[in-house]
N, C-alpha and C positions, 0 to 999 in steps of 0.2 A: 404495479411495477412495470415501470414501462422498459421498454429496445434500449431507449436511447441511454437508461440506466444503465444498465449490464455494459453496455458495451464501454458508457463512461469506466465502470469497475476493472475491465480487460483491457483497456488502453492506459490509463493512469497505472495499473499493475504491470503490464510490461514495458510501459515507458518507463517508470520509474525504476524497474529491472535494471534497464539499459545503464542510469547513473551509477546503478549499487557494484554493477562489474567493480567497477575503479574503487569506492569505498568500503565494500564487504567481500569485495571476491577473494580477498586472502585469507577471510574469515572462513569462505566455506570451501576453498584448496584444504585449507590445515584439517578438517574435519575428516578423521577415520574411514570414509565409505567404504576403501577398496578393502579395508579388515573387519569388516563383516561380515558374518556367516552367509547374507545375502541379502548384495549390496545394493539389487532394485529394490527392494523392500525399504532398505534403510533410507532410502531415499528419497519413494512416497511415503514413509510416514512421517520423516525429518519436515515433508510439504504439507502434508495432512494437518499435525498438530500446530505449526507455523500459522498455517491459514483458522483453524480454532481460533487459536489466538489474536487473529487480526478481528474474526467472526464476533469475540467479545470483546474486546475496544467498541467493533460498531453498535454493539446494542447497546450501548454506553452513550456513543454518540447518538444513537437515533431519540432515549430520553432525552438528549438535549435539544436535538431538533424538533422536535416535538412542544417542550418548551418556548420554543423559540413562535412555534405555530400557534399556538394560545395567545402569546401574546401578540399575533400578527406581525412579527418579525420575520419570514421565512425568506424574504427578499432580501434582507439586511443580511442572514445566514450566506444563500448563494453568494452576495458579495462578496463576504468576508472569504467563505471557502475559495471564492474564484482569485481575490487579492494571496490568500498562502498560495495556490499553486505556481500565480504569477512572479513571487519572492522567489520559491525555489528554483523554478525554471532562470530570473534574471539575476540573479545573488545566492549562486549555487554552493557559494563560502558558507552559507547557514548552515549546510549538512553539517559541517565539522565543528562546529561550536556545540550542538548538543554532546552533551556527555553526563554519564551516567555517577549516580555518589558512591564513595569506593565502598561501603556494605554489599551494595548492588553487584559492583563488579566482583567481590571478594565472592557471592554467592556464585555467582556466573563461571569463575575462573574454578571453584570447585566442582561444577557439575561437569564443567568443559574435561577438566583431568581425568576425572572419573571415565567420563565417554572415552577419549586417550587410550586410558587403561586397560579399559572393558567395553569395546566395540561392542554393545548390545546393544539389540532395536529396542527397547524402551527406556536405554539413556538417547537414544536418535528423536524419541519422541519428546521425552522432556526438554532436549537443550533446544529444539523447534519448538517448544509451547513457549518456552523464556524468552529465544530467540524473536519473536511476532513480538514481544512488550518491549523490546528497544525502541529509543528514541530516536527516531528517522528523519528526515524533512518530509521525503517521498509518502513515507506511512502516515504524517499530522497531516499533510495536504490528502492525502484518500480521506482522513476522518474527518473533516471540515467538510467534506463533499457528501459522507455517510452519513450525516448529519441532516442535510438538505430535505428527503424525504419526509423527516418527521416521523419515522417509523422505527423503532426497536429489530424487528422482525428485517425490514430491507436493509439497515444497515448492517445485521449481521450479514446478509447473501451478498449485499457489495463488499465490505469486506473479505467475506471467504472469496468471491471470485475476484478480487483485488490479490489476495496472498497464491490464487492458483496460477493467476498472468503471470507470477512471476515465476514460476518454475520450469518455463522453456530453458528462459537462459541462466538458472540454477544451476539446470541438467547441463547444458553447456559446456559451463564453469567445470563442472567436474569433466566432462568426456572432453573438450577441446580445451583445456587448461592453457597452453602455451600460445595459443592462437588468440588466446579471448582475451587472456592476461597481459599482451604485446601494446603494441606502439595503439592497436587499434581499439584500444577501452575507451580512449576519449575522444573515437570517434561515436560509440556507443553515449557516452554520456550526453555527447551534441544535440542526439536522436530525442533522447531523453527528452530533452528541454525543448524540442518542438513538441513533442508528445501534449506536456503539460500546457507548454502557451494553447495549444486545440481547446482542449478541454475549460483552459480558464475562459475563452472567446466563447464557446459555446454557454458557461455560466454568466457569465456578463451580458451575450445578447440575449439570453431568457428572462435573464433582470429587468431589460433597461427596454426590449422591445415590449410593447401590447401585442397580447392572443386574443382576438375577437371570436365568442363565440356562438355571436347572434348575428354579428357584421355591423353592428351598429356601438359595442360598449365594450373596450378595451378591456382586457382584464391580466395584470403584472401577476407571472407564476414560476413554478418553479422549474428548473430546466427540465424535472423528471416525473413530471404529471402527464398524463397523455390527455392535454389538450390543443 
């Protein structure tokens, strides 16, 4: 597991933060916190179980990268993971095209009530483990990227620290609501989408440059091998 890993995971996670302001941040205003019996609590564990959640999508994605490694594809993967970040970031309209089948929501909308209801930390917990399985742009671009490694095991840790990036401006969202929720979210969103073009340039020169590691015999790998 290399640096250049992780930090890909905590860059794509709080850049992709930056966009969700404007598309989820009224999701997580409307959420109970402040009637909680206590409200930090409900808040990392609202993080906690969220980032689980992303943590098994990535060992999902890492059997497929891994797939992909058998079959000497892992180059063909970085691309594709570096071409979805680039989508998001230049054709940020995709966010709002995914949507979920109304069974999905109907479940969603009753656990959200319930939470409404009965401000307990283990409806905080559950409606962040469901919450991590929505359909995101930001979150399919980290799993094209969790994928990359070929590994089960690091795509879960990039995703958990993929869903922990994103809890600065979670926490935010709730303490500075009116400030974050203003004119200035799509400045936030801008952010975002430099955020992602980094990362896809970093996946694309790992693709496309040769790592010599004799000096004499090129060798095409993946952005997160430490060679």
């Amino acid at each position: 597991m290399s640096v250049v890993f992780i930090i890909t995971a905590l860059v794509i996670g709080f850049g992709g933060s930056l966009h969700c302001i404007a598309m989820c941040g009224p999701l997580v205003m409307s959420m109970p916190f402040n009637f909680a019996s206590r409200k930090t609590t409900a808040v990392l564990i609202y993080i906690l179980f969220k980032s689980l959640a992303y943590g098994c999508l990535g060992i999902i994605m890492g059997y497929v990268g891994r797939t992909f490694s058998i079959l000497s594809l892992q180059s063909t993967l970085s691309l594709v993971a570096a071409c979805c970040l680039l989508l998001m970031a230049v054709v940020p309209i995709v966010h709002n095209k995914l949507k979920l089948p109304k069974w999905v929501s109907a479940i969603y909308g009753k656990v959200f009530n319930q939470l409404m209801q009965s401000p307990r930390l283990h409806w905080f917990a559950l409606f962040g483990f469901l919450n991590g399985w929505l359909p995101c742009g930001t979150v399919l671009s980290a799993l094209a990227v969790a994928a990359v490694p070929a590994s089960p095991v690091d795509g879960f840790v990039f995703m958990f620290l993929f869903g922990i990036a994103t809890s600065p401006v979670l926490v935010s969202i709730i303490v500075f609501k009116k400030i974050i929720m203003g004119k200035r979210k799509y400045i936030f969103a801008h952010l975002s989408r430099i955020a992602m073009l980094l990362v896809a340039l970093l996946l694309c020169w790992r693709t496309f440059v040769p790592v010599s590691h004799d000096g004499k015999h090129p060798v095409y790998c993946s952005p997160f091998t430490k060679g």
